[in-house]
N, C-alpha and C positions, 0 to 999 in steps of 0.2 A: 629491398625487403618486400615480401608479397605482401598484398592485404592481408591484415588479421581477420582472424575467426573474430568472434562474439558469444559468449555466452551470458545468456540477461539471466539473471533468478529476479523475481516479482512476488513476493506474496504478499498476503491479501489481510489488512489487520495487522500487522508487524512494528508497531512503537519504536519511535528511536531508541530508547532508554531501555531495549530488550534485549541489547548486546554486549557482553565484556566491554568491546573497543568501544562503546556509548558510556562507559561508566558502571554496567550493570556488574557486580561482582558478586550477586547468586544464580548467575545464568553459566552454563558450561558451554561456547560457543570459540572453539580453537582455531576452526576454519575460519569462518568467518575472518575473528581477531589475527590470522594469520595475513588476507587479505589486504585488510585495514593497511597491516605493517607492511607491507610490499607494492600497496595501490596509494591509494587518495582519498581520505574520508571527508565527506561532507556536514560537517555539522552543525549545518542547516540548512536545511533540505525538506522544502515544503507543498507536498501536492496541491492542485488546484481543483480538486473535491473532494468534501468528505464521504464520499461515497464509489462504489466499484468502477460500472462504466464511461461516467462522464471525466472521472482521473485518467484510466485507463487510452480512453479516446484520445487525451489531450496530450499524452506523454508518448504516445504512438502515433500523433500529429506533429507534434508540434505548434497546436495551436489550442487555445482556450476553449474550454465545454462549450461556452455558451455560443464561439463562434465557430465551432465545426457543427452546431445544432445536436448538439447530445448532452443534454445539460440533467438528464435523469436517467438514474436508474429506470429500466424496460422501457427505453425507446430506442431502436435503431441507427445505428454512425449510417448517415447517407452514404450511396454509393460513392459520390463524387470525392467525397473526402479518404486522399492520399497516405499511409500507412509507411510509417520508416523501411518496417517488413518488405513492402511489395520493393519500394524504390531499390533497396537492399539488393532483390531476387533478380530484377531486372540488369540489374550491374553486373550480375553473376554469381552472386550467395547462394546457395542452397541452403534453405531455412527450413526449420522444424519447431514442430511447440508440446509441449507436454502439459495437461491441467488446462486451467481457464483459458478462457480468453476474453469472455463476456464484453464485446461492444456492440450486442444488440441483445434484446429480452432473453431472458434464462428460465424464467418460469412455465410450467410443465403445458400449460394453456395455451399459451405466445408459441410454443416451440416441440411440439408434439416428440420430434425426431432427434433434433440437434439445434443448436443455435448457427442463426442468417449470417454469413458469411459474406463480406464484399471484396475486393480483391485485396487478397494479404499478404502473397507472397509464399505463406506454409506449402513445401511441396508435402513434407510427413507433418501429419496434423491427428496427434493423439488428446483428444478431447474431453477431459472431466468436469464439468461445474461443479459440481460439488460427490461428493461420495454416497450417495442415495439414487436408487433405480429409479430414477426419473426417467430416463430416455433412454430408447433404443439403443443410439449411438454413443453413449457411457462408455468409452473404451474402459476404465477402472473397473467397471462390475463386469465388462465382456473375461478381462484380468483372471478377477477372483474367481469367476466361475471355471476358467480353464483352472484355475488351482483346484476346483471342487469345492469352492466356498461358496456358501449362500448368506449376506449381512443380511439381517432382518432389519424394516423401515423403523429404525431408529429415535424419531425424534421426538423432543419432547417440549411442545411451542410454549409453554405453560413458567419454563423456567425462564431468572433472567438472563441464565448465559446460556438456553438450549440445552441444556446437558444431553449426553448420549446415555441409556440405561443398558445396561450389562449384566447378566445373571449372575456375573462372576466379581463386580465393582465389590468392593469394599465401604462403599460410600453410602449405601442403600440408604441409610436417613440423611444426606444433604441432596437438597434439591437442585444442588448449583455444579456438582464435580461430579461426573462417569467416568470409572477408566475405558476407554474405547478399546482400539482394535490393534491385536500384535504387530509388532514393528515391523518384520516381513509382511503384510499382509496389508499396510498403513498407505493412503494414498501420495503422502508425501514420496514414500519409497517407491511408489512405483513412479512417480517422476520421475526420481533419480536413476531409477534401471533405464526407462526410457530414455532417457539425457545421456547416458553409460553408453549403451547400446549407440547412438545418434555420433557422439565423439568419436566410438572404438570405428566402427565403420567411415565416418569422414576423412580418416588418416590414410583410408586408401586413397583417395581421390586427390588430384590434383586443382583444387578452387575450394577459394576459402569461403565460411559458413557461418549460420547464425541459428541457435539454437534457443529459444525462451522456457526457462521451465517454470510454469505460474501454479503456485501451488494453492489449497482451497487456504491450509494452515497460515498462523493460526485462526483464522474465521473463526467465530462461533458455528457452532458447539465444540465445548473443550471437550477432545479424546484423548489425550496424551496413553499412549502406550504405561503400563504399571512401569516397568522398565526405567522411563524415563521420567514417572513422577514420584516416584521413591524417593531417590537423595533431596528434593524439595520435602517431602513429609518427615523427612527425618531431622528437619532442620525447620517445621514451618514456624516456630515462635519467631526466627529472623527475619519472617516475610512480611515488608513493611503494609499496612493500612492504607485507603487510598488515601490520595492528598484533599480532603475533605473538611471545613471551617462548619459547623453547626450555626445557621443563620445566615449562610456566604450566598443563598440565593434569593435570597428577601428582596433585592433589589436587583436583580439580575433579569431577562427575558423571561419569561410566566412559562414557556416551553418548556423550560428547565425547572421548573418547578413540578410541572408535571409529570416531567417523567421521573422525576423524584419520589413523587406519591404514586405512582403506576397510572398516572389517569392518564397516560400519552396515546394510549390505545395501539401500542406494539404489545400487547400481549406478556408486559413484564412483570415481577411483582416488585413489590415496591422494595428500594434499598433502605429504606428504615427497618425495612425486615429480617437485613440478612446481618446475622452475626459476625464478631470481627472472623471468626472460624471458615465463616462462611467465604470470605473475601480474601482470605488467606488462600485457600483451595484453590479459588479462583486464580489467584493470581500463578500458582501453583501450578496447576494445568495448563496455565497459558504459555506460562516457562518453560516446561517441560515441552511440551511443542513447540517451543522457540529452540530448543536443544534438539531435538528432532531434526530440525531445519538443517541446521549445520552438520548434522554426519550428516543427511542427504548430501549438504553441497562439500562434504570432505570426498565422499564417492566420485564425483563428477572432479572437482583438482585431480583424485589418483586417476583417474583416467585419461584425462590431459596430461599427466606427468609419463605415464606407461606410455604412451603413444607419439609421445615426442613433440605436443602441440601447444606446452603449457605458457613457453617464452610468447607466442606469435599469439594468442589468447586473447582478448579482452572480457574480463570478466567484472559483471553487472551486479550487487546485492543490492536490490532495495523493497519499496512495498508500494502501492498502491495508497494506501491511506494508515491511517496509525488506529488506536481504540483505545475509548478511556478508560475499561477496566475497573469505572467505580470512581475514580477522580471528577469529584465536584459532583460528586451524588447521579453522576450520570452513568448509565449502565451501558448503552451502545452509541453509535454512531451512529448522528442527526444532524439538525440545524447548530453543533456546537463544534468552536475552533480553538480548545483549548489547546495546547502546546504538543500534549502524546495524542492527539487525532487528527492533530496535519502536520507535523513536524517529521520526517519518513527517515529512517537509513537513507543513506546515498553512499557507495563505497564502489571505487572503479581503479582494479588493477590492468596490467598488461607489463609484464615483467621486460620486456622488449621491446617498448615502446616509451613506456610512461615511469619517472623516478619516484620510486616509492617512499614509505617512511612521512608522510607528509598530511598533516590536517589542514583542511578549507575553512576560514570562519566568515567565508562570503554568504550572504544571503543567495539561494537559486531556487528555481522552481523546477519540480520534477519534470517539465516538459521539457527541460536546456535539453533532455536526453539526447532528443530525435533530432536536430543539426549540431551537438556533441559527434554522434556517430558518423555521421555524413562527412566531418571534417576530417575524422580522423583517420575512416580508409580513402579519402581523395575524392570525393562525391558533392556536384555541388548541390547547396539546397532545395527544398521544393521552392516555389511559388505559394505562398498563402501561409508559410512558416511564420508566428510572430515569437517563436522559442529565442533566447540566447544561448548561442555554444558557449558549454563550459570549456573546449578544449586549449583556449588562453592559458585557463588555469592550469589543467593538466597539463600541457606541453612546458609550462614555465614559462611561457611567452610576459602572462601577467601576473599579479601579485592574487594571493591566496586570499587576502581579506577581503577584498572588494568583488562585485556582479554587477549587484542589482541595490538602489536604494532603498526597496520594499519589497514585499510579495504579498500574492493574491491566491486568496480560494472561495469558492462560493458553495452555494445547498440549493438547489431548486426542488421543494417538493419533494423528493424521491421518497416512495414509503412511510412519508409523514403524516398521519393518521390525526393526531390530534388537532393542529393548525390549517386551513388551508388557504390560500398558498401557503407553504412553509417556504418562504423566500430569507434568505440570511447572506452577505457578504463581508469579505474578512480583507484588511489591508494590513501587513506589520512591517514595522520598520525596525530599524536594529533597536530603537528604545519602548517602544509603543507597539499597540495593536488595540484597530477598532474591527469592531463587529458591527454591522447594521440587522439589525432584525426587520424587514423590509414590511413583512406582511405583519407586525404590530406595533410598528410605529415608535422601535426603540431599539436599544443597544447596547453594548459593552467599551467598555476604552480599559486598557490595564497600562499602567507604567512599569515594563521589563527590567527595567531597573531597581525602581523598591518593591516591586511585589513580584519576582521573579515565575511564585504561583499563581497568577491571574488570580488571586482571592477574592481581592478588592477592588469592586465596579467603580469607576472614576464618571463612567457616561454625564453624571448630573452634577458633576463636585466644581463647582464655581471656580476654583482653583484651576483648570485643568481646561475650561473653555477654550483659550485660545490654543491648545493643545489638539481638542477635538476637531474645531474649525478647520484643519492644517489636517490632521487624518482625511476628514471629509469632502477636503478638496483633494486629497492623495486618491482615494477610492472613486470619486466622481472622473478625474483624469484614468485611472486605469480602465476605468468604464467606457470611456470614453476613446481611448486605444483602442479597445477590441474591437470594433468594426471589422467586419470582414475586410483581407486587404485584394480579394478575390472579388470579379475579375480583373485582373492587370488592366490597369491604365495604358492606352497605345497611343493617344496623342496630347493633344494641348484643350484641343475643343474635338 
């Protein structure tokens, strides 16, 4: 059999619990859930930042933020550090990307033209950060404008989910929900043409291909197309409240408390303020661009099915990081590791390779990705990889339950305004999960088992010490692994 294709979908903000096949049953997501059924879901599945680039880095390494040195948001992946992508391109892939890609600064200051690029493999390299004429090289706004569209600069830094304003919204008195921009016209869609276009034309060729489509959705600001937030509004009394305990951060990190009152200095307003109405929308909007998601990648299946290349396929769902959406009074993503802000989709079919029909309740981290891939079209590893292949799992070599005894993700800093350092590191194991808040001297421990919500802070419960002690020799050993394993050892002495 030839090597497989690849197609990765990556979005950005994507919660487990935002899919049918997750559980979710107000979301309308067929594709996907169709995936699920025919691939290999991960149902636990946890990035190692709660933030864009340094995930992104690590899952495209194969190695830990902190050891490929890109441990924040707006700093640069060093040249040096190896990209599954290029190794991909070199073997003979013809790779493509559509949307982000953000593993060096995105902001309009840093990056006047485009975002720094170090070798990745992309020979077609269709580039959006986000859907705002920030940059020349916008391929989305170069898009609309061939349509004859002009988006006006949109945003609105004031809300706490950004909102997009629309002369035509429905919503004019919530500060928190815009309807954004028609479904044609919607930047997830033009990934999907993009990815359309990238498949239909690969079938002529003879060498197989890898195509990433990383969309902005659902990021904040919620846009949802009217279209696709209807059937949530018609229905929003079902849309549940976040998972929120009045008092549950009294004793939790002060960081979370502040952005609880808005004093975190992200520009948000406070969640005491927003009605349950208000968190309803939200969650609303976010859905509805989770639905969004999936016709995009029902387009991209029909066109691996039209073209003959669906069997030989490997096809990627997942996110970069998850969002709390209001859970535990927290409004975005920060120095917090509650359950929906690192816990990511993980869904990996290939109808011709891999037996579908089958859930993983192994703990992995979002980086197994990058020597996942490697094994599975015959490539061997980089040097400097500390990922584990899931493909044990996938292939049925090994059992579904088991990986890894814990997993890790960490917060450096990135955009944290209130704290500085904002230093925070996360360790969980199948019962437990500590947090260390680094930069104040304190932390979190939740027991998964009876507090399945992180509610209840255990950090100080004398009960639980020799619990903690056992976390924090787990996190001090993971710490302690990451060492670069770069440069290879050549002798004895």
């Amino acid at each position: 059999m030839p090597r497989p294709n690849i197609l990765w979908f990556c979005a950005d903000h994507m919660r487990y619990d935002a899919l049918g096949c997750y559980g979710n049953r107000l979301v309308h997501t067929p594709n996907i859930d169709h995936l699920a059924e025919t691939g290999v879901l991960f149902e636990r599945s946890f990035c190692q930042s709660t933030v864009c680039t340094p995930s992104r880095v690590s899952f495209l390494t194969g190695r830990y933020p902190r050891t490929a040195r890109c441990a924040q948001n707006g700093q640069s992946i060093p040249a040096g550090e190896v990209l599954i992508t290029q190794l991909l391109a070199d073997a003979g892939y013809m790779c493509g990307l559509a949307g982000k890609l953000h593993l060096s600064p995105c902001h309009p200051v840093a990056c006047p033209v485009s975002e720094r690029r170090i070798a990745d493999g992309y020979a077609e390299f269709h580039w959006s950060h986000h859907p705002f004429p920030d940059w020349p090289a916008n391929e989305y706004i170069h898009w609309l404008r061939e349509k004859g569209v002009t988006l006006p600069q949109k945003f609105v830094p004031d809300s706490p989910y950004q909102g997009i304003v629309e002369a035509h919204s429905p919503f004019q008195g919530s500060a928190y929900v815009r309807v954004g921009t028609p479904v044609e016209l919607h930047p997830t869609i033009w990934c999907a043409e993009k990815a359309v276009r990238f498949i239909t034309d690969a079938a002529s060729f003879d060498r197989p291909w890898l195509f990433s489509i990383n969309t902005f959705d659902p990021h904040p600001p919620f846009d949802p197309p009217l279209a696709y937030l209807q059937p949530f509004l018609d229905h929003l009394g079902e849309i549940p409240l976040p998972n929120y305990v009045p008092g549950e951060l009294d004793n939790k990190p002060s960081s979370q408390q502040l952005v609880f009152s808005a004093k975190g200095g992200l520009g948000l307003h406070s969640m005491e303020q927003m009605t349950a109405a208000d968190h309803r929308l939200a969650r609303a909007a976010y859905w509805a661009m989770v639905d969004l998601i999936d016709a995009a990648i029902g387009r991209m299946l029909a066109a691996l099915e039209q073209t003959g290349q669906l069997a030989n396929t490997i096809v990627i769902v997942t996110s970069d990081h998850g969002h709390p959406l209001g859970d535990h009074g927290i409004p975005n993503i920060g120095p917090f590791f509650y359950e929906p802000a690192v816990r990511v989709p993980l869904i990996v079919s290939w109808p011709g390779g891999i037996q579908g029909g089958r859930r993983a309740e192994a703990l992995v981290e979002l980086m197994d990705l990058a020597p996942t891939l490697l094994d599975a079209v015959g490539l061997p590893r980089a040097a400097g990889m500390q990922a584990q292949s899931l493909w044990p799992l996938l292939s049925g070599q090994s059992s579904l339950s088991r990986q890894r005894d814990d997993v890790y993700c960490e917060y450096y800093s990135s955009a944290w305004r209130a704290i500085k350092p904002a230093h925070a590191t996360m360790v969980r194991t199948e019962r437990y999960k500590l947090v260390v808040a680094h930069s104040l001297g304190t932390g979190e421990l939740y027991d998964l088992e009876q507090d399945p919500t992180e509610t209840c802070n255990r950090w100080g419960d004398l009960q639980y010490q020799t619990v903690k002690i056992d976390m924090l020799n787990r996190l001090c050993d993971r710490l302690a692994a990451m060492v670069d394993p770069l440069p290879l050892r050549e002798a004895a002495w």
